[in-house]
Phi, psi and omega in degrees: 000160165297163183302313200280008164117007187265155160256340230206151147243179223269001166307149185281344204262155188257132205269149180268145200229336171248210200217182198273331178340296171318296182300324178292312164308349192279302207295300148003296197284328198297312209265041187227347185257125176307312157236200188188131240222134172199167191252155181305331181305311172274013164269336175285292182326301189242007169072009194317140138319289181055062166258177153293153187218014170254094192288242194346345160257014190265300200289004193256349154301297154325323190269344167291015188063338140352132169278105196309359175213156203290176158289130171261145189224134165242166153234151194204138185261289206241031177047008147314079183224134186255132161317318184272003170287169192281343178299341205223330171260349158210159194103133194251012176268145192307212188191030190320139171244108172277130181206163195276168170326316183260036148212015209272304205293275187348285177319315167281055157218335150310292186283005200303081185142297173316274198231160192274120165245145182221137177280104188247034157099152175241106007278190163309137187220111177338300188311316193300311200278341136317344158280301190291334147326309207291308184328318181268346150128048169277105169273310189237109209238155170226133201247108177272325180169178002254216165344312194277319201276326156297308183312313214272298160317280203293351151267000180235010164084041192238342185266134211226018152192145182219152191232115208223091158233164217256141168278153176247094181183130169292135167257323151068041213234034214285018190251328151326153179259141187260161158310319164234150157301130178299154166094005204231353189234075200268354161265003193305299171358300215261010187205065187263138181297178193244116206293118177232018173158144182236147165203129154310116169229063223051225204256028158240140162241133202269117183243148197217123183226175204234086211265187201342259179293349194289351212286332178081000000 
């Protein structure tokens, strides 16, 4: 995010916010993580992939017995997810959808091939689909992204480390998308994480805090 706190600013273009340095580090925590997790909103917005993308970080998946690329997640409310997106087309790993009950059956007759839709409760409910992960041997799930979808963890207390790096540049945008939704987190004072490492990353810095049972 930016210092003052935006990922995105309010241009059709997408703003770059990290370095390759970075990205490369993004690839690293991915390829240490069982699945990866993003809201439907960035899959229509940005079309992600969401693989591992260091064919040394493939194979080394693999010799761990490991599939080379995570399982991939959407969670989606109002089951607008296009089949032909790169979320649904590339990567031989599996591909889960989560949606509440009055849109689950429709959408699996849609994704039908492409991805797995699983009914995760009316309304949609976290817990469901983190049980249902665990089930399938999910261990380390990484939640990329975007906003609505940090916001959702992270009010409901489900995130047990968040990785924070900050740009050194402002956006200053109140038309912009922020990182968390404003307004929503009136017990955070009162429950604060615990900082569990800074590390430099040319003129970005990566804050890795410890978040809910993680805090110690």
């Amino acid at each position: 995010m930016s210092v003052d706190g935006y990922i995105d600013d309010a241009a059709p273009e997408r703003l770059r916010l990290s370095s390759a340095a970075d990205f490369d580090r993004v690839d690293a925590v991915r390829a240490g993580c069982d699945a990866i997790l993003v809201g439907a909103g960035t899959v229509r917005a940005d079309d992600p992939k969401l693989l591992v993308r260091s064919a040394a970080r493939r194979e080394q998946r693999v010799a761990r017995g490991l599939p080379p690329d995570l399982t991939k997640v959407t969670l989606t409310w109002s089951g607008d997810l296009d089949p032909g997106a790169r979320f649904f087309t590339t990567g031989e790993s599996p591909k889960l959808v989560y949606a509440p009950s009055g849109t689950a059956a429709e959408l699996a007759g849609r994704l039908d091939g492409p991805a797995e839709v699983v009914d995760a409760g009316e309304p949609l409910e976290l817990p469901v689909v983190l049980g249902d992960l665990a089930a399938r041997g999910v261990r380390r799930l990484m939640v990329e992204g975007g906003g609505a979808i940090h916001t959702l963890f992270l009010t409901s207390g489900l995130a047990d480390e968040l990785q924070l790096v900050v740009a050194p540049f402002f956006v200053g945008d109140p038309s912009a998308p922020r990182f968390v939704r404003p307004g929503v987190f009136p017990q955070s004072p009162a429950r604060p994480m615990r900082l569990a490492e800074i590390t430099r990353i040319g003129d970005l810095a990566l804050l890795r805090y410890l978040a809910g049972g993680g805090r110690g």
